[in-house]
C-alpha positions in Angstrom: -31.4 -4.8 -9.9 -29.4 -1.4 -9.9 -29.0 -1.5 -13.0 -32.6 -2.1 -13.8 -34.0 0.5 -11.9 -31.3 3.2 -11.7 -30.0 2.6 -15.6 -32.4 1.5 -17.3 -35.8 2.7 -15.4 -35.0 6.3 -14.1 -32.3 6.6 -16.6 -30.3 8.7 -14.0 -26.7 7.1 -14.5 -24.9 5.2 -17.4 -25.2 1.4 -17.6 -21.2 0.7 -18.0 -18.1 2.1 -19.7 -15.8 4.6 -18.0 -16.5 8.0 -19.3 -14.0 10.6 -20.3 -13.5 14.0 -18.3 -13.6 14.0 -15.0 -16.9 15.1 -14.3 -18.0 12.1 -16.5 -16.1 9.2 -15.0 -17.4 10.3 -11.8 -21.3 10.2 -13.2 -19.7 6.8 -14.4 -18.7 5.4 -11.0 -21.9 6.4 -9.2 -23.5 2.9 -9.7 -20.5 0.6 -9.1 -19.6 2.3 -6.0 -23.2 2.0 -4.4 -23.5 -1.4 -5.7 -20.1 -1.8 -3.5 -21.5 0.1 -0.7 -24.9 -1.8 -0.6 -23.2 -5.0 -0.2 -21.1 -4.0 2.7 -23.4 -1.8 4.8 -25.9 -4.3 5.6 -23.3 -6.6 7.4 -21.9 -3.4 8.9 -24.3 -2.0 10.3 -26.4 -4.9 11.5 -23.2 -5.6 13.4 -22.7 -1.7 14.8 -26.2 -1.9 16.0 -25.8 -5.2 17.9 -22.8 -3.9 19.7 -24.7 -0.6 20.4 -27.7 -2.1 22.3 -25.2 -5.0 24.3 -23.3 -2.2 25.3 -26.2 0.5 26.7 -27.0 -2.2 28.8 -23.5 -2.9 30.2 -21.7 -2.8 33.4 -20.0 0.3 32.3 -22.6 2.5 30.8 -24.7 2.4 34.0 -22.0 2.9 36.4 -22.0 5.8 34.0 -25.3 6.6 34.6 -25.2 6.0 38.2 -22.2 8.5 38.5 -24.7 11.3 37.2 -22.8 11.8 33.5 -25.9 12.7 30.8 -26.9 9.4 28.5 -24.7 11.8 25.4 -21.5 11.3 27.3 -23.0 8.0 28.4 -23.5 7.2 24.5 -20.1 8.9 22.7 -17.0 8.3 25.8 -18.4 4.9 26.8 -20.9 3.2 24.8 -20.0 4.4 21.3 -16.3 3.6 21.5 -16.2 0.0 22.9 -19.2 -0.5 19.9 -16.8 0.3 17.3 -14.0 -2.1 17.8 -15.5 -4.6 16.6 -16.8 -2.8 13.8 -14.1 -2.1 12.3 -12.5 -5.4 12.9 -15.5 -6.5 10.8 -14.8 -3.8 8.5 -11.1 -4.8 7.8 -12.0 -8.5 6.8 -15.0 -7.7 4.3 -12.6 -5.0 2.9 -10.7 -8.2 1.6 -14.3 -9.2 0.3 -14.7 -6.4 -1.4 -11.1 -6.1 -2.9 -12.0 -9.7 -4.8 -15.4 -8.8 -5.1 -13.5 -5.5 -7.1 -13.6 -8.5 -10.2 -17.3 -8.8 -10.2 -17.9 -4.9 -10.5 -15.8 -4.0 -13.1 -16.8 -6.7 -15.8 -20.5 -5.8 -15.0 -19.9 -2.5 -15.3 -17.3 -2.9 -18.2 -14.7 -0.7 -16.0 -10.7 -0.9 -16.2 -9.1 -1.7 -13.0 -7.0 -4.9 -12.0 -10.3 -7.3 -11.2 -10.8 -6.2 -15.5 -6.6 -7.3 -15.9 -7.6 -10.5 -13.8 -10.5 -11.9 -15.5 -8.6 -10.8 -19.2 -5.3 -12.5 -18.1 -6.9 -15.9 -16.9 -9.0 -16.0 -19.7 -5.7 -15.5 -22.3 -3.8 -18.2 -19.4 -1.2 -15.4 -18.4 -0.3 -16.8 -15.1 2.0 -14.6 -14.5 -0.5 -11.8 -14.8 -3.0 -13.7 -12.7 -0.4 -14.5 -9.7 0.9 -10.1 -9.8 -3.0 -9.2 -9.5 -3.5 -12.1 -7.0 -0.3 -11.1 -4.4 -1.1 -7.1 -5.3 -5.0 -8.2 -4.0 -3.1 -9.8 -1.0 -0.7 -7.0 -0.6 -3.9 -4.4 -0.2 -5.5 -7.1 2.3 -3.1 -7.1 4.5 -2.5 -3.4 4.4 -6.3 -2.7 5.4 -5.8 -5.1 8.2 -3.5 -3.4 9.9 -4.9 0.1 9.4 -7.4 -1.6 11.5 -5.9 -2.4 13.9 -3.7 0.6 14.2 -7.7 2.3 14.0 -8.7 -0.2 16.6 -6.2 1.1 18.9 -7.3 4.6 18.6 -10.5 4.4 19.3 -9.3 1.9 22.3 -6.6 2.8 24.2 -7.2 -0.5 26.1 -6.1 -2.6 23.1 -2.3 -2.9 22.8 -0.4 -4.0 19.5 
């Protein structure tokens, strides 16, 4: 559908392919990288806005209240914060999501990148190809997962490792 209306309709950015300065890889990338973002900001933020309203009304944001602080502290030292751990945590498992769904992208949008080297080495049965992409995938995973939850304790002082 992107493609249909941003490509093809509006003619604004290029259907696939990579480009080749700079400039032109980035006009390249414009359309994959929404289509990424589109996909993962729905969930996200139908998430961030749940945890928002559950926690305006909660225990803690109207002893807030009651202690005479103005609803913007209210909102960004007690309402804001606890609303984000979960968030992220969210966040940190659709990452691995959106590593594997990283394949999908780039062979609709014809771009090189290790979901391109994936899809070429099954399709040629290079397993060992197919088992390097797989663990590197992992590797990146697991690696976003605990950036979350090093992030996690930041923004929540209350959550130990």
């Amino acid at each position: 559908m992107l493609i249909l209306l941003f490509s093809v309709q509006l003619d604004l950015v290029p259907v696939s392919g990579y480009g080749r300065t700079v400039l032109d890889k980035l006009h390249h990338l414009i359309l994959p990288c929404l289509t990424a973002a589109l996909a993962l900001s729905a969930v996200l933020t139908r998430n961030l806005r749940a945890s928002i309203l559950a926690e305006l009304y909660s225990d803690q944001a109207t002893a807030a209240r009651a202690r005479g602080l103005p609803e913007s502290q209210v909102y960004w030292r007690h309402v804001m914060p606890n609303s984000l751990v979960p968030t992220i945590n969210l966040l940190a498992v659709n990452i691995g999501w959106l590593i594997s769904g990283s394949v999908v992208i780039e062979t609709v949008f014809a771009l090189p990148g290790m979901g391109q080297l994936l899809v070429r080495a099954i399709f040629t049965r290079d397993y060992m190809i197919v088992q390097a992409v797989a663990m590197v995938f992992a590797c990146a995973t697991v690696c976003v997962n605990v950036l979350a939850d090093i992030l996690t304790v930041a923004v929540d002082p209350r959550v130990k490792l």
